[in-house]
N, C-alpha and C positions, 0 to 999 in steps of 0.2 A: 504494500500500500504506500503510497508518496501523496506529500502533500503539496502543490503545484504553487512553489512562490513567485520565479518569474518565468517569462518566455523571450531568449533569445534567438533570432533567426539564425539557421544554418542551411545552405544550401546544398541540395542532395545533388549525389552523384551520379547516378541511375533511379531515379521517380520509376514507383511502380505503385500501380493499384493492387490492394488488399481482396481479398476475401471479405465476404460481409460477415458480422459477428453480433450478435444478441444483446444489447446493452442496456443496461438498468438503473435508474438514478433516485436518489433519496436524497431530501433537502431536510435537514436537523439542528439543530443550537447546540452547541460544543460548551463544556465545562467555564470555556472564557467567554459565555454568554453570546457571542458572535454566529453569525449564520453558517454552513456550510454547504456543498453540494458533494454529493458523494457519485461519480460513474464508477458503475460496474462491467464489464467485458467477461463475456460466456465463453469457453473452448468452441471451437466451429467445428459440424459433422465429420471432418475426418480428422479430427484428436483422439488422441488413446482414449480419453474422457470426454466424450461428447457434452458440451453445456454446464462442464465443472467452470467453476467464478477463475477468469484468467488474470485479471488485473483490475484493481482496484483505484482511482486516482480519487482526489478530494480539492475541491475548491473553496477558499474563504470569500469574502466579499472581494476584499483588496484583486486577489488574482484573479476573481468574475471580471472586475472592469478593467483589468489589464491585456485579459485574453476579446475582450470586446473591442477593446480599443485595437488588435492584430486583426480580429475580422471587420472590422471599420476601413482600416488602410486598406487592406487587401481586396477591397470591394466584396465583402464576403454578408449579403443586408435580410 
């Protein structure tokens, strides 16, 4: 599980499109009273474990309007 403080650009060197994957989101108040989002990512039909929880990432407020602000530039609306 990681908890997403910033995002800096890195340009890839071979861009490929993914497989699609099952994702699940839960929005909660954390112990410091603050909001959070929580995405979930499922293993995709040909994993050893079909639909076990593959990665977990967590958003606070701060890095909601940080990662808004990368799909604002990016023409992303």
């Amino acid at each position: 599980m990681a908890l997403l403080s910033k995002f800096e650009k890195l340009p890839m060197d071979r861009p490929s499109i993914h497989g699609p994957v099952q994702c699940t989101y839960s929005v909660f108040n954390g112990k410091d009273g603050k909001r959070y989002i929580q995405l979930d990512t499922y293993g995709s039909t040909e994993r050893e474990i079909p639909g076990k929880k593959s990665q977990s990432l967590q958003l606070n407020e701060d890095s909601v309007a940080a990662l808004l602000q990368v799909f604002e530039r990016k023409g992303f609306k």
